[in-house]
TORMAR-27125 format. One record per residue: residue in one letter; x, y, z of N, C-alpha, C in turn; chain; residue number from 1. Coordinates in pm, whole numbers, plus 50000, padded with zeros to 5 digits. Layout:
N
r / n.px / n.py / n.pz / ca.px / ca.py / ca.pz / c.px / c.py / c.pz / c / k
a / X / Y / Z / X / Y / Z / X / Y / Z / A / NUM .
...
***
This chain:
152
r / n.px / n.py / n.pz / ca.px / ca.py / ca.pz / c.px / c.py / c.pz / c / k
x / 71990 / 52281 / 47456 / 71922 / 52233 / 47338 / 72024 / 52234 / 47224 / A / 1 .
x / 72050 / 52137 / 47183 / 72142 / 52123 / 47071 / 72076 / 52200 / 46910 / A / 2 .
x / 72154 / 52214 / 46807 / 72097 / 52297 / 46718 / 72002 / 52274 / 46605 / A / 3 .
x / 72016 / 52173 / 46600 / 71934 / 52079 / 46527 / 71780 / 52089 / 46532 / A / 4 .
x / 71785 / 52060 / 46725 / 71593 / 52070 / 46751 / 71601 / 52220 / 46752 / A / 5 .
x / 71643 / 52283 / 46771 / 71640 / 52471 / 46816 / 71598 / 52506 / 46653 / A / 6 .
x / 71677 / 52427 / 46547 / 71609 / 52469 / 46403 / 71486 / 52399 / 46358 / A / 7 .
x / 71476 / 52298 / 46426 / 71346 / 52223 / 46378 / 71240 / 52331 / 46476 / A / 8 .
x / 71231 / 52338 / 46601 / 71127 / 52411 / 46636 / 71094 / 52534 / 46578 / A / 9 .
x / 71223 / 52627 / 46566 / 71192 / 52738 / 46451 / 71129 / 52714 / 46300 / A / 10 .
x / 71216 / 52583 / 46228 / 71130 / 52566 / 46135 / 70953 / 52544 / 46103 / A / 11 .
x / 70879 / 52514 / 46283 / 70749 / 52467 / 46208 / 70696 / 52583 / 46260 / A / 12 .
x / 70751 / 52621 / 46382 / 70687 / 52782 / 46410 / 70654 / 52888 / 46247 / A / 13 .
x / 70774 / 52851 / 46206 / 70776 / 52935 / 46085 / 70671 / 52923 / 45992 / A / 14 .
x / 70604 / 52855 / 45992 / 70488 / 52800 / 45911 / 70375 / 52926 / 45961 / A / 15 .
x / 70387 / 52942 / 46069 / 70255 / 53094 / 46106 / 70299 / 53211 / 46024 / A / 16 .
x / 70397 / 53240 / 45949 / 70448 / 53334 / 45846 / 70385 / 53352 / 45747 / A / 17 .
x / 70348 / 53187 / 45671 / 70239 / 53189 / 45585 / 70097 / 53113 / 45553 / A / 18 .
x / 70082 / 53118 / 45730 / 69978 / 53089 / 45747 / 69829 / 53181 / 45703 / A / 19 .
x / 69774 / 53202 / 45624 / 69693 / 53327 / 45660 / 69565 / 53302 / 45733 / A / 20 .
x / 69570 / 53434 / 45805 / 69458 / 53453 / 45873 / 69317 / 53537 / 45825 / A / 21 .
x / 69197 / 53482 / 45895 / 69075 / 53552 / 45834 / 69071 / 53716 / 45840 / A / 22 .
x / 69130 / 53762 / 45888 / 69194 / 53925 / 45878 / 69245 / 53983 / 45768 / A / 23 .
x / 69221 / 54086 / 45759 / 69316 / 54161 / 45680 / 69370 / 54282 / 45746 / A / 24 .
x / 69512 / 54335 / 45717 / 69600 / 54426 / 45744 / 69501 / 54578 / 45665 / A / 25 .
x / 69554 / 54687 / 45760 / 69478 / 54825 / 45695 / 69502 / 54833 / 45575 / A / 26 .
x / 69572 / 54750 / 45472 / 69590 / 54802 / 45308 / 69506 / 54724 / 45238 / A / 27 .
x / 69433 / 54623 / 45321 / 69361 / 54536 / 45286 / 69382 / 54389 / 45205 / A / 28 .
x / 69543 / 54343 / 45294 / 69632 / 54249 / 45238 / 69579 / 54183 / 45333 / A / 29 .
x / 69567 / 54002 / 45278 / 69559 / 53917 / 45417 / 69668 / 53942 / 45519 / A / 30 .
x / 69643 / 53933 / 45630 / 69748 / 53908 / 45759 / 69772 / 53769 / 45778 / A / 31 .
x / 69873 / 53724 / 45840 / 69939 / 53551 / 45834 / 69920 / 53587 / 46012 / A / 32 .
x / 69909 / 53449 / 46062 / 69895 / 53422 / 46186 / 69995 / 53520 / 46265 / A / 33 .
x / 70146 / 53531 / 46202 / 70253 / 53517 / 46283 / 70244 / 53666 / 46294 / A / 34 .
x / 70194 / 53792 / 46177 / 70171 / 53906 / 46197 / 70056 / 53946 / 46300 / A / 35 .
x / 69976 / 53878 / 46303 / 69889 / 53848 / 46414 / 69949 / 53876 / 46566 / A / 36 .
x / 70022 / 53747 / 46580 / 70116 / 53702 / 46753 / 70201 / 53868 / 46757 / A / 37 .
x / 70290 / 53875 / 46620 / 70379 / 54005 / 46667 / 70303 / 54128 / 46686 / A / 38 .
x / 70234 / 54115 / 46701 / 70093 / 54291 / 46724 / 70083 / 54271 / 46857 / A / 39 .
x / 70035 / 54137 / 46880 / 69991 / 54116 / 47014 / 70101 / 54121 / 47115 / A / 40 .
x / 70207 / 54079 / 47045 / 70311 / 54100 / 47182 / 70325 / 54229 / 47181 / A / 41 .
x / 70354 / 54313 / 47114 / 70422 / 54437 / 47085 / 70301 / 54478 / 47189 / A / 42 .
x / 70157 / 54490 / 47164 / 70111 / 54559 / 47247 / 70077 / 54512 / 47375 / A / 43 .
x / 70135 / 54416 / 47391 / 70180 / 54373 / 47586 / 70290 / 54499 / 47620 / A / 44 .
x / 70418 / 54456 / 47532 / 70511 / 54533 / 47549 / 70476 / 54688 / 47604 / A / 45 .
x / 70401 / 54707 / 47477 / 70387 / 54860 / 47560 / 70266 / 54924 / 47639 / A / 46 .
x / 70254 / 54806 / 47690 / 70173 / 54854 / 47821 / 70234 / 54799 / 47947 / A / 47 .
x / 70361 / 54765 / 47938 / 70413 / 54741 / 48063 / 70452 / 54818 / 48204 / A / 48 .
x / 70392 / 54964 / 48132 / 70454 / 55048 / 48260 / 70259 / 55092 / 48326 / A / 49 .
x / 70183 / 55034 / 48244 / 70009 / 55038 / 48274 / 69987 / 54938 / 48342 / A / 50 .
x / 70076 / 54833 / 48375 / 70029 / 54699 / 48480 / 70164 / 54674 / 48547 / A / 51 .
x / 70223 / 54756 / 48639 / 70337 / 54742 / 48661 / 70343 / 54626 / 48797 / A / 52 .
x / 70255 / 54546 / 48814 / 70240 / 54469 / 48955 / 70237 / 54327 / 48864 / A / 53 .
x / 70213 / 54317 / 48713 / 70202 / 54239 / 48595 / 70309 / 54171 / 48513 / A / 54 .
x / 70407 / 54099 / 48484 / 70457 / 54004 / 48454 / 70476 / 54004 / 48305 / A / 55 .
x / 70508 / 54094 / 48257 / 70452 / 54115 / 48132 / 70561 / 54042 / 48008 / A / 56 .
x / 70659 / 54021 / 48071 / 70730 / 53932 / 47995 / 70655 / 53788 / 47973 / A / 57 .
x / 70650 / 53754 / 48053 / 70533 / 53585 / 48041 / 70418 / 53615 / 47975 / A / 58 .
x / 70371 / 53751 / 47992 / 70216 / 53799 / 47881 / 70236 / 53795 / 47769 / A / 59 .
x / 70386 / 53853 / 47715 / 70465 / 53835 / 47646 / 70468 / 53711 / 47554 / A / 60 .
x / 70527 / 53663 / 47606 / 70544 / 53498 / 47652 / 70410 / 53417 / 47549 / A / 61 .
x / 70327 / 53411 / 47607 / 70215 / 53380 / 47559 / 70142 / 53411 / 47441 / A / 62 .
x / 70178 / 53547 / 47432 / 70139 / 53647 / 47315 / 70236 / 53542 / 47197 / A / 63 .
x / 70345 / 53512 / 47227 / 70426 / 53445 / 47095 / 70366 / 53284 / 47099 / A / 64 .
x / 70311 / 53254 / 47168 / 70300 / 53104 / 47176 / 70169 / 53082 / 47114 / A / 65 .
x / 70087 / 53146 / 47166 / 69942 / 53090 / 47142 / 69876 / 53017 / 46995 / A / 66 .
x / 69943 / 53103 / 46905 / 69831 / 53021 / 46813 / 69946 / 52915 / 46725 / A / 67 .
x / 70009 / 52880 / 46786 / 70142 / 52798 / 46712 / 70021 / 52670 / 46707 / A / 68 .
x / 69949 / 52624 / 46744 / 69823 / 52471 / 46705 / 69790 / 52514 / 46585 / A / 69 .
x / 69787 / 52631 / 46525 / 69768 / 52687 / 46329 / 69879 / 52679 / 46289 / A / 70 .
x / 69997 / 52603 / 46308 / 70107 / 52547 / 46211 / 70046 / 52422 / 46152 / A / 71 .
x / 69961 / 52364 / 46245 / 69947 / 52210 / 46157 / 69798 / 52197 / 46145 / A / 72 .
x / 69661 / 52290 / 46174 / 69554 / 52311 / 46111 / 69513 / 52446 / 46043 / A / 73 .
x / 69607 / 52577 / 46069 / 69551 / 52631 / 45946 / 69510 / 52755 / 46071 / A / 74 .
x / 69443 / 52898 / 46019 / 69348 / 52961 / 46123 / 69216 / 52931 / 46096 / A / 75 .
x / 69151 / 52869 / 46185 / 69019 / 52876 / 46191 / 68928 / 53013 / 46312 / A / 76 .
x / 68841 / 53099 / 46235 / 68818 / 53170 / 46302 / 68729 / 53112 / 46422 / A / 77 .
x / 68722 / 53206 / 46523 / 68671 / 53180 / 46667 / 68517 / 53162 / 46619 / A / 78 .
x / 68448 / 53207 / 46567 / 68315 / 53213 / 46504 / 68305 / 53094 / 46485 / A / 79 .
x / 68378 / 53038 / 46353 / 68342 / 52884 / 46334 / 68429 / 52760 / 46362 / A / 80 .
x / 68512 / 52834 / 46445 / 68572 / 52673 / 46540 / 68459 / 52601 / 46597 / A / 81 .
x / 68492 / 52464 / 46583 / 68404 / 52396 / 46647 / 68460 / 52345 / 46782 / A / 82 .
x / 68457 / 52255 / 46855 / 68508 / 52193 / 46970 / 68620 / 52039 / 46888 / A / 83 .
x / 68513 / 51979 / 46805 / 68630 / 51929 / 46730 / 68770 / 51960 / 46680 / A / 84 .
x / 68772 / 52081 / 46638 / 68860 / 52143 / 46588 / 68945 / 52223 / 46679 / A / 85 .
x / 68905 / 52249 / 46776 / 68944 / 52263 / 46888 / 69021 / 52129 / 46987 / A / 86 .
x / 69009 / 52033 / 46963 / 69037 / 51923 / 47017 / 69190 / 51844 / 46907 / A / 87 .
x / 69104 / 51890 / 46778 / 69246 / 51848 / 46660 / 69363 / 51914 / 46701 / A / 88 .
x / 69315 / 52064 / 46705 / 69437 / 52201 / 46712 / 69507 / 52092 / 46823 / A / 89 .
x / 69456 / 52076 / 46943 / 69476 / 52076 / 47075 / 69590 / 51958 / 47063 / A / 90 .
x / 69552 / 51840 / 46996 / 69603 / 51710 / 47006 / 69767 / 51742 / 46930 / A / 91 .
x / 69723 / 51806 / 46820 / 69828 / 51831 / 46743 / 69965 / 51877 / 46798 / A / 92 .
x / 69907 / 52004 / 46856 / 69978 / 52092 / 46942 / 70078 / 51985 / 47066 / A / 93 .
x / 69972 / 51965 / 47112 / 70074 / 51853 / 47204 / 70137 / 51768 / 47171 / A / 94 .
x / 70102 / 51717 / 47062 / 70200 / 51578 / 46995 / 70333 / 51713 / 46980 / A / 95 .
x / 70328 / 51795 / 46929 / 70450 / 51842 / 46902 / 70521 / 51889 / 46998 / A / 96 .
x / 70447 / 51986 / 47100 / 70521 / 52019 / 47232 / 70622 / 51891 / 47282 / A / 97 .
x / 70551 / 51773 / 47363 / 70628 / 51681 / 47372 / 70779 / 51638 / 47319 / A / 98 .
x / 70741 / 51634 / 47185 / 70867 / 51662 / 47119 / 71011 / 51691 / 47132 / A / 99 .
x / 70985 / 51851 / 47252 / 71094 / 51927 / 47255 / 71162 / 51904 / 47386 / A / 100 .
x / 71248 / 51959 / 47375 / 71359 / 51951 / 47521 / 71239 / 51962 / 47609 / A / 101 .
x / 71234 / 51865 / 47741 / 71163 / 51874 / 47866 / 71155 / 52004 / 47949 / A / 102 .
x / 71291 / 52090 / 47912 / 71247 / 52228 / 48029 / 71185 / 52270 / 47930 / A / 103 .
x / 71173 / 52294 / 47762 / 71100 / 52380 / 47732 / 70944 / 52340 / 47715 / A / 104 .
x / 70931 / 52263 / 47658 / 70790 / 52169 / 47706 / 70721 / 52173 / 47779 / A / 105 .
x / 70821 / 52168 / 47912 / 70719 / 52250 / 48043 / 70688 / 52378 / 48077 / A / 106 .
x / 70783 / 52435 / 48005 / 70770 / 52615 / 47963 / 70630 / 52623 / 47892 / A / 107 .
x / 70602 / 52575 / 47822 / 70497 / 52566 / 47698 / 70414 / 52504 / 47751 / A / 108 .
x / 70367 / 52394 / 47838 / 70269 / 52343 / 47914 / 70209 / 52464 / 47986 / A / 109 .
x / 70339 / 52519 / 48061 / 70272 / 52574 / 48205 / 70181 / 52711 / 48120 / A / 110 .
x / 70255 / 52775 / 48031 / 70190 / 52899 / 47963 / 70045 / 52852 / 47865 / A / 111 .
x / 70021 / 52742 / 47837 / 69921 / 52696 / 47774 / 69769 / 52674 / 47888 / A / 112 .
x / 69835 / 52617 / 47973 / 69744 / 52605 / 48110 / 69752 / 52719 / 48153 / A / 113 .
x / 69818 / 52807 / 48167 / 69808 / 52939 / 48246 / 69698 / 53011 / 48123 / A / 114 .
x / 69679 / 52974 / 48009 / 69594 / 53087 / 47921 / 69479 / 53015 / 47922 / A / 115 .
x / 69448 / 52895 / 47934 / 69350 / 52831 / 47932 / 69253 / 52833 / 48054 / A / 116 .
x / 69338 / 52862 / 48184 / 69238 / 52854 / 48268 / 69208 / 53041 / 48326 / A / 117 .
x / 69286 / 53134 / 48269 / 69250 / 53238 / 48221 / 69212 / 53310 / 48398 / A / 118 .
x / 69344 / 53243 / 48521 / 69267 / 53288 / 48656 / 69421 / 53386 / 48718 / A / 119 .
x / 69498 / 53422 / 48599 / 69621 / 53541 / 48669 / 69554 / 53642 / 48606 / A / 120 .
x / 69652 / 53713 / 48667 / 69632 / 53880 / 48572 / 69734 / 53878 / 48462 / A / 121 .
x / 69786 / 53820 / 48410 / 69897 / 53762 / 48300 / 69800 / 53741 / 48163 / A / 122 .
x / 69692 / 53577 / 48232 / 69588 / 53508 / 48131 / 69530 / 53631 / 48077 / A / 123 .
x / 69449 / 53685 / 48179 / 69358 / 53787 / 48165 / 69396 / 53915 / 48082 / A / 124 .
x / 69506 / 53956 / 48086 / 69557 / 54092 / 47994 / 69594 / 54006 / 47835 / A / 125 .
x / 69692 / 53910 / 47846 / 69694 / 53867 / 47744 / 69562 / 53833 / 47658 / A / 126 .
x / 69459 / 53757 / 47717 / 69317 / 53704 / 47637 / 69264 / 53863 / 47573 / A / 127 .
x / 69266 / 53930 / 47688 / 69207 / 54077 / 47645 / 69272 / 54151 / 47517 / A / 128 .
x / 69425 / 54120 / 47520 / 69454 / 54171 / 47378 / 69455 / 54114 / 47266 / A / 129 .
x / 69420 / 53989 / 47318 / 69403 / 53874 / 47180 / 69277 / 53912 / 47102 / A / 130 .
x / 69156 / 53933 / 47182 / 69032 / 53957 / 47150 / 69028 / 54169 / 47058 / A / 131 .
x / 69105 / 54255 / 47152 / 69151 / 54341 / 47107 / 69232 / 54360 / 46960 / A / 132 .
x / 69341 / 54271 / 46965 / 69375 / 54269 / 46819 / 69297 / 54258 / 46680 / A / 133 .
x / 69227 / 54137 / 46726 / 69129 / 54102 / 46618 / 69038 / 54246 / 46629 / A / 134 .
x / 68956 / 54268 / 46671 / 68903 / 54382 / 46683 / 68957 / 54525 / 46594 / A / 135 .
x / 69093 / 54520 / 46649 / 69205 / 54632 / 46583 / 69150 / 54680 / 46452 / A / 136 .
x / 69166 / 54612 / 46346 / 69071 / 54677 / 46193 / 68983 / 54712 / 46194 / A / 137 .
x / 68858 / 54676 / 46218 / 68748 / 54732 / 46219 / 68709 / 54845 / 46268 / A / 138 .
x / 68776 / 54852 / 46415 / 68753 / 54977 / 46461 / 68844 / 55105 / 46355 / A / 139 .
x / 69002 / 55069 / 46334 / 69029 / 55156 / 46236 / 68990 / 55207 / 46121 / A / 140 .
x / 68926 / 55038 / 46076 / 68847 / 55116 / 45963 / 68703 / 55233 / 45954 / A / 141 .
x / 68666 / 55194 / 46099 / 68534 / 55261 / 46116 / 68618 / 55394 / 46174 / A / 142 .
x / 68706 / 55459 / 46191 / 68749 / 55547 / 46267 / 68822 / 55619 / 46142 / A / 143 .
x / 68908 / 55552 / 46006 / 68906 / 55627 / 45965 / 68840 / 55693 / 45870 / A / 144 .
x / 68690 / 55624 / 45845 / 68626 / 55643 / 45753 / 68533 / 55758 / 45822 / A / 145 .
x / 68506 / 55756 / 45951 / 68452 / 55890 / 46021 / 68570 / 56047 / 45992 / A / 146 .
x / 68693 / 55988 / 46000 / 68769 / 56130 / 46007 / 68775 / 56175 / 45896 / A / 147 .
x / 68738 / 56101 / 45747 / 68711 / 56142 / 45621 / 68593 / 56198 / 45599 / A / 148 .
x / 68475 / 56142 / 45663 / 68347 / 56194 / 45630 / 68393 / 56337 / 45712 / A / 149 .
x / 68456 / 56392 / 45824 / 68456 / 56492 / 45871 / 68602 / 56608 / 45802 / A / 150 .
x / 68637 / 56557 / 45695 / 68699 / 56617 / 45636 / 68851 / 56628 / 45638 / A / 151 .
x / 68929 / 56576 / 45760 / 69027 / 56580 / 45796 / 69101 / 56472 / 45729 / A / 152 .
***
């Protein structure tokens, strides 16, 4: 890949930096998409010695890819995505994949279809921490607002 597209693909990736997401971080700052993806990989990462028959680099893998279709619509939460919007993300996404060098394209195909049809143990751990992340605040917040009511 010459350097040119290697900076253009970094450049629109980069757009999930300040993308924000319907989340907020424990200080109660919005979170941007891309703080989002790096949680989620990180906690593939360290559960790699908890699925050791698991692939966890490609879980990995995925964990950085997934919500790159919110460079060019934005985050829409899972609640009120519609299927339309789901279909925009979708179109978008591919107009741009295409784009790129053919081995990586197909890198990015095969991991898009591998999360979509959600039938490895790869799809399956990854979806699980996607849904987990989001989750992540609330439970902290409800966890640390119990260890205050108990004094600690």
């Amino acid at each position: 890949m010459d350097a040119k597209t290697y900076l253009a693909i970094l450049h629109t990736a980069e757009k999930l930096k300040d993308t924000p997401r319907h989340c907020t971080t424990s200080n109660r700052r919005t979170e941007s998409v891309a703080e989002h993806s790096w949680r989620v990989s990180l906690m593939a990462m360290l559960l790699r010695h908890e699925f050791p028959d698991a692939d966890i680099d490609r879980v990995m893998q995925m964990c950085v890819i997934h919500d790159l279709g919110e460079c060019f619509t934005g985050d829409i939460p899972t609640f009120e995505k519609t299927s339309s919007d789901r279909e925009n993300e979708d179109a978008l996404l591919n107009q741009w994949v295409q784009t790129m060098p053919s081995e990586i394209a197909a890198d990015f195909i095969s991991l898009y279809r591998e999360i979509e049809a959600r039938q490895t143990v790869e799809a399956k751990i990854f979806k699980a921490l996607d849904k987990l992340e989001a989750l992540r605040n609330e439970i902290l917040k409800e966890t640390l607002a119990k260890l205050n009511c108990e004094g600690v």
